[in-house]
C-alpha positions in Angstrom: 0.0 0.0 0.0 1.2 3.5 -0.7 1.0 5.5 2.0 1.1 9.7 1.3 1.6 12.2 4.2 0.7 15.2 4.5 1.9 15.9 7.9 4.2 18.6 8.9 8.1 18.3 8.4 10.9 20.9 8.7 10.8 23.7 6.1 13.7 25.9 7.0 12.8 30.2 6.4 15.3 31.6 4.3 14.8 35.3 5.9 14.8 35.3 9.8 13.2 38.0 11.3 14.8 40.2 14.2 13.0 38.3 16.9 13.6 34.8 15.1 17.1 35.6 15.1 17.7 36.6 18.5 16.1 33.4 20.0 18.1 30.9 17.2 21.0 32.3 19.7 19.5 30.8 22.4 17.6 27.6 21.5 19.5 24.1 20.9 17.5 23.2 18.1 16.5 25.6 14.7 13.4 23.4 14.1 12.1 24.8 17.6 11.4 28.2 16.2 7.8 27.5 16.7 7.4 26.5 20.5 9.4 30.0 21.0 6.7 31.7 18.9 4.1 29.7 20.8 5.6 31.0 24.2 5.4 34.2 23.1 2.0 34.4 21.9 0.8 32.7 25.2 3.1 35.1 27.5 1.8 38.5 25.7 -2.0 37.1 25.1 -2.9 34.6 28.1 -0.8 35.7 30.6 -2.2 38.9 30.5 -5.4 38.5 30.5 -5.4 35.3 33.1 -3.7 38.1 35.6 -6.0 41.0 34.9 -9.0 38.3 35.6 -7.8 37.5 38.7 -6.9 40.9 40.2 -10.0 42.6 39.2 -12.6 40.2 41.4 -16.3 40.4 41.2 -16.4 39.7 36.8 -19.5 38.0 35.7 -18.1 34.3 35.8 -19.2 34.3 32.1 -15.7 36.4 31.4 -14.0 33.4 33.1 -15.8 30.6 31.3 -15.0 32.1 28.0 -11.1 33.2 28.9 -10.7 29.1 29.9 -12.7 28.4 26.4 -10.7 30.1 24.0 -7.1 29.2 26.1 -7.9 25.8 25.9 -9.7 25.8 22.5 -6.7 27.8 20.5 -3.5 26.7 22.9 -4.1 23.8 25.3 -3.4 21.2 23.2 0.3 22.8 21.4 0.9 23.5 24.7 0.5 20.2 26.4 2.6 18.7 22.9 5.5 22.1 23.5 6.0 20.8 27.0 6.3 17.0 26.1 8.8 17.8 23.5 10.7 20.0 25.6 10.7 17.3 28.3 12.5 15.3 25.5 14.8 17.9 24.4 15.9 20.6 26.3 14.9 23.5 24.2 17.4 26.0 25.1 21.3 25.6 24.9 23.3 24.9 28.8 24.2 28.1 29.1 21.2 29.3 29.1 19.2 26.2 31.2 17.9 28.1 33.6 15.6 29.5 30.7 14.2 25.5 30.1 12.3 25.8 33.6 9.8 28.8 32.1 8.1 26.5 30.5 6.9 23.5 33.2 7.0 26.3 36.1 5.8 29.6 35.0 3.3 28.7 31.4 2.3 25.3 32.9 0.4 26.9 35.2 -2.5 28.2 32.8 -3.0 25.1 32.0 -3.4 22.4 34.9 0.2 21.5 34.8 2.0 21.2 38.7 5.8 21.8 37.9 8.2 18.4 37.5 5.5 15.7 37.6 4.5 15.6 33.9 8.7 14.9 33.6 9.4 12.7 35.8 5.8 10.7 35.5 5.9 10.6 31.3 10.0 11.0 30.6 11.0 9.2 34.1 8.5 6.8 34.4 6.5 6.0 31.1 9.0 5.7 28.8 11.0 3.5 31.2 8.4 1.2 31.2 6.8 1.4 28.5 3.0 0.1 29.5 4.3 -2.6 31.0 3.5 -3.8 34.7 5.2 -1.4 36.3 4.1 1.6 34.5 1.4 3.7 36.5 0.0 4.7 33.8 -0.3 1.1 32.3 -3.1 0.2 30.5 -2.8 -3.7 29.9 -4.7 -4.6 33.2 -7.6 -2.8 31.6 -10.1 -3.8 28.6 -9.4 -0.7 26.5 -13.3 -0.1 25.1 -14.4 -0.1 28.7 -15.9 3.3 29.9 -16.1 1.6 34.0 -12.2 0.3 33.3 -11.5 4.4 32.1 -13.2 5.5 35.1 -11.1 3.8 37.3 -7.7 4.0 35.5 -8.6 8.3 35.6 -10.1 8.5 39.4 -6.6 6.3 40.2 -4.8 9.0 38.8 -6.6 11.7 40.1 -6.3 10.6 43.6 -3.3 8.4 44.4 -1.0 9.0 41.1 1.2 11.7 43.2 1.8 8.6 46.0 2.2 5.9 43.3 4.8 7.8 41.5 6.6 9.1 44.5 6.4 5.5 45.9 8.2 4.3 42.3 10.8 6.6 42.6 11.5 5.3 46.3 11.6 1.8 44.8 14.0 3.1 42.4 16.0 5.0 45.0 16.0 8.2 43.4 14.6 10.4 46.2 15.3 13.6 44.8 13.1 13.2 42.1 10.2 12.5 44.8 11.5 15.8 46.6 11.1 17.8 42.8 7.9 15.8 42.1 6.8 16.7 45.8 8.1 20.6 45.9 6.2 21.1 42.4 2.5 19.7 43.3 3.0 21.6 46.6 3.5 24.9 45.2 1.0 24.3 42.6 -1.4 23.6 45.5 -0.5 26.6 47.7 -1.0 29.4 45.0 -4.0 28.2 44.5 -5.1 27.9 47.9 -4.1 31.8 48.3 -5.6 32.7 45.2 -8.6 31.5 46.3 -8.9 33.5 49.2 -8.4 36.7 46.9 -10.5 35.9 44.3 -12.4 32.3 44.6 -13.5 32.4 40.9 -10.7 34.1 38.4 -8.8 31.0 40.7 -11.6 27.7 39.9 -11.3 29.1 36.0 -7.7 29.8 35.7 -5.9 26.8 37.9 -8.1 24.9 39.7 -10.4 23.5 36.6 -7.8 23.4 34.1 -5.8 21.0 36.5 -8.8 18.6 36.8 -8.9 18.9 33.0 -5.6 17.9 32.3 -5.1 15.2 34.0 -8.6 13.4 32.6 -7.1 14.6 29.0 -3.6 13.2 29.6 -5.5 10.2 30.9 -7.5 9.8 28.3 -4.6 10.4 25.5 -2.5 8.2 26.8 -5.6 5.2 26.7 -5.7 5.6 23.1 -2.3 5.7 22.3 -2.3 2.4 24.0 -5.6 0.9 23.4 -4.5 -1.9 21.2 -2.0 -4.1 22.7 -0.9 -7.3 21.1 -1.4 -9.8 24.4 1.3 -12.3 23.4 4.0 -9.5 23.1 3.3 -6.3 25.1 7.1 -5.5 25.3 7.3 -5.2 21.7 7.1 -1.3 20.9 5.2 -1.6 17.5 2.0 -3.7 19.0 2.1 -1.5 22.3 1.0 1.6 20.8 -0.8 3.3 17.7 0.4 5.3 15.2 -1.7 8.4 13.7 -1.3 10.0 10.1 -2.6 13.0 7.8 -4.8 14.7 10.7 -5.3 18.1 11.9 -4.4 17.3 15.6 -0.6 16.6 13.7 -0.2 19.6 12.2 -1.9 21.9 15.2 0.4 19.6 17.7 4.0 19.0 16.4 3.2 15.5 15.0 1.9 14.0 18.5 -0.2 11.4 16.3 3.3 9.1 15.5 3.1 7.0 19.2 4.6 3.7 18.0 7.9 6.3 16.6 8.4 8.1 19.5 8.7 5.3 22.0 10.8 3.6 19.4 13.0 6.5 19.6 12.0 9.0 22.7 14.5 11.6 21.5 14.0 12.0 17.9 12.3 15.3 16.6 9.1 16.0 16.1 9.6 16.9 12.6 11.3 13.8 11.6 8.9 11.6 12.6 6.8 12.1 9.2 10.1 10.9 7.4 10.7 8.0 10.0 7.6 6.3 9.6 7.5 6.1 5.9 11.6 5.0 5.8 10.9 2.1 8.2 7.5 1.0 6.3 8.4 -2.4 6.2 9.0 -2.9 10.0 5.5 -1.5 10.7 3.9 -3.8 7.9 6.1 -7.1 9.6 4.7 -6.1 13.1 1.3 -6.2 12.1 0.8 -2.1 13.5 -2.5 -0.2 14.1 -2.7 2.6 11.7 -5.4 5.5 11.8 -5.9 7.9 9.4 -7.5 11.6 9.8 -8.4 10.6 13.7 -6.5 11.8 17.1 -6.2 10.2 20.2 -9.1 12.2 22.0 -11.8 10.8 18.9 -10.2 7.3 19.3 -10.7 7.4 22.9 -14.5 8.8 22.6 -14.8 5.5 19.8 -13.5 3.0 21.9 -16.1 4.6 24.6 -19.2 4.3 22.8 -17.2 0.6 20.9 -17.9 2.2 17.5 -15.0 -0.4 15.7 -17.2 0.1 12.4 -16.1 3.8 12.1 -12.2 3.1 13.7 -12.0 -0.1 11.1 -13.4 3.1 8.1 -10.1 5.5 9.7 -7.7 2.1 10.1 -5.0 1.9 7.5 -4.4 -1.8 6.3 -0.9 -2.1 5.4 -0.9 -6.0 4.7 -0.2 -7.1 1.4 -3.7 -9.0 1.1 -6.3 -6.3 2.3 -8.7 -7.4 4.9 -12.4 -7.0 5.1 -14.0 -4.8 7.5 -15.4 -7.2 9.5 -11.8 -8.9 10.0 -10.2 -5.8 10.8 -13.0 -5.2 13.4 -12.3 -8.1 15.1 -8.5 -7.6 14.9 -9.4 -4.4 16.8 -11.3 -5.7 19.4 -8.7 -8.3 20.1 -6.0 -6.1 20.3 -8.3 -4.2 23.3 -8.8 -7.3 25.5 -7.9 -7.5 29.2 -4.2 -8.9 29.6 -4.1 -11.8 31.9 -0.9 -12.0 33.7 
């Protein structure tokens, strides 16, 4: 099958602006251009406003309601993806590091993110495990198209993940990374507590429901990019995870949509990934991988949800040399959601 993307690669500007150019001084990587002009745009736009709503109390709560739906609506999701990437590869040269730290501890905050645990729980913890038994976030224990086994995988995470992951750290005897982990959710937790006192609601619209947010969406994400698990090999990287080409959600959110990719290789750039999947084709085809096409992981979740396989066996992407019927791809995709007996 011949498979065309359309997804974003690296297209380098031949004529750098003045603000372009003063940043390239600063940043590691030239294909990062755009998560500088994404901090920017959320530091002279969001910031703002987010302060202004909270130091001028007693706004109609409607001002509130639509500040946190055009934030998240137009910026949420690049920003979760800018952070992720960042967590990856440092985004500004050593000696400038300290600069690496506005992002998880100052623009986090508008959007639900405690400093240091989305680093050491994802980059720390995830990817050393990689959905096996000992990942937290682990899905295998769980039948994938169950709304009762989402619940409690997300109300889990919500209310002991902090304890789990400081209590897998303390397995792994790294106990400053519980005291980073620890100092983070604290601090998030304080301001908001103090906030609160000031101004109750610029506080619930601006931290307090954007945290409860984010942690059902990363939850939910992370479900969907690994839904389909092949039972008799979960260690193998290909049949872990999905992969997700030629949709919007890849172009608005630095190519988040190639899974299978970037667990193969944590540390390779976003804007490679495009290039990556088609090179290694064959590998993909000879593990038998889940393809969609035009979907995200938020619309796969919702899918598996409400167990609509006819409309993810319409978006799935048969690579096989003899194409399969619906019906058998169906089938492939329930299997590949089943509870893993250990």
């Amino acid at each position: 099958m011949n498979i065309v993307l359309t997804d974003p690669g690296f297209t380098k500007r031949e004529n750098q602006n003045v603000i372009d150019s003063f940043f390239l001084k600063l940043i590691n990587d030239e294909r990062d251009l755009p998560f500088i002009h994404l901090c920017l745009k959320i530091s002279l736009l969001v910031v703002p406003t987010a302060i202004l709503l909270l130091i001028f109390k007693d706004i109609n709560w409607m001002f509130y309601a639509l500040f946190l739906a055009v934030n998240f609506g137009v910026f949420l999701g690049p920003f979760v993806l800018m952070l992720h990437n960042t967590s990856h590869r440092k985004l500004f040269k050593k000696e400038y590091s300290f600069l690496n730290n506005f992002i998880p501890w100052f623009l986090g905050l508008f959007y639900g993110q405690t400093p240091e645990t989305y680093f050491y729980h994802h980059v720390g913890m995830h990817h050393a495990e990689n959905n096996l038994e000992k990942d937290l976030s682990s899905t295998m224990k769980y039948r994938r198209d169950s709304l009762r086994g989402f619940l409690h995988y997300l109300f889990t995470f919500y209310f002991f993940g902090i304890f789990q992951l400081s209590g897998y750290f303390k397995r792994k005897n790294q106990a400053k990374f519980i005291i980073r982990i620890v100092r983070g959710e604290a601090f998030f937790i304080c301001l908001a507590i103090v906030l609160s006192f000031y101004n109750f609601p610029g506080t619930l619209f601006i931290l307090i429901l954007p945290f409860i947010f984010i942690r059902f969406a990363m939850m939910a994400g992370n479900w969907a990019q690994h839904a389909f698990i092949d039972a008799k090999e979960p260690d193998n990287l290909y049949k872990s995870s999905i992969t997700c080409i030629n949709t919007p959600y890849n172009k608005k959110c630095f190519n988040d949509g190639y899974h299978i990719g970037h667990h193969l290789k944590p540390s390779m750039h976003w804007t490679e990934m495009p290039t990556d999947f088609l090179k290694n084709i064959d590998k993909y085809r000879k593990n038998n991988v889940i393809i969609f096409e035009g979907l995200d992981y938020f619309q796969i979740w919702f899918l598996l949800m409400i167990k609509n396989y006819k409309f993810l066996a319409k978006k799935f992407v048969d690579v096989e040399e003899a194409p399969r019927s619906q019906q058998e791809i169906i089938d492939f995709l329930k299997l590949r959601t089943r509870k893993r007996i250990v």
